[in-house]
C-alpha angles and dihedrals in degrees: 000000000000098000089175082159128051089228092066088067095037083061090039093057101042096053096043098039092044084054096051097047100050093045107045100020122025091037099050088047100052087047090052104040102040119062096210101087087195099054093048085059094047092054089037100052089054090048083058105036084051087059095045084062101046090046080060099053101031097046093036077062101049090040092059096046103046086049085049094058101023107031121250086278087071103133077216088061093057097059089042085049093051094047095050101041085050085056087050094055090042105043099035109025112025098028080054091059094039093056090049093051091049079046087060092048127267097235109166110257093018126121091251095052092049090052091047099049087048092045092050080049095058089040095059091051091059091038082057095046095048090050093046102050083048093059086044084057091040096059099031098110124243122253 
């Protein structure tokens, strides 16, 4: 990735370390440490809504400014698209239907524990490949 200004990695960093952290960090800790498991999700589900935002914001800016200097072709511009475009389908299409199923009601066995189960399993996915594509970004070296 082309980081001509200190504040493009400034952004990068924020937004894949904030990822990283959160994810494989801050989550697995609050799940470990605290014994309500519900609360641990609460506070964990912020923590990653927060992040979703600031992977908009931070990548929409890098995204516009790579495509400024290098053109929309940019091999750089395809892993920010699909990053953001992963956070998109999480934040504002899959985390939607999760919070209606815990509205319902997440009793074990039921239907709505078994969506959502399936629904936190393709979040993570997308959670993996997002981070992923970002340390790719990370370690890609500057022109």
């Amino acid at each position: 990735m082309k980081l001509l200004f200190p504040t493009e990695r400034i952004l990068l960093t924020l937004w894949v370390g904030g990822m990283w952290t959160v994810g494989y960090v801050v989550a697995p800790t609050l799940f470990g440490v605290l014994d309500d498991r519900q609360m641990a999700g609460m506070i964990a589900g912020n923590l990653f809504t927060t992040m979703s935002y600031i992977g908009l914001v931070c990548g929409g800016l890098l995204f516009l400014g790579n495509t400024y200097r290098s053109g929309v072709k940019d091999k750089t511009n395809y892993v920010l698209l699909l990053m953001l475009v992963l956070i998109g389908i999480g934040q504002f299409v899959i985390q939607p239907m999760m919070v209606e199923l815990k509205a319902e009601g997440l009793v074990a066995g039921s239907v709505a524990a078994a969506n959502f189960g399936k629904l936190h399993g393709v979040s993570s996915v997308l959670f993996l490949i997002t981070s992923i594509a970002g340390l790719i970004l990370v370690i890609k070296p500057s022109k």
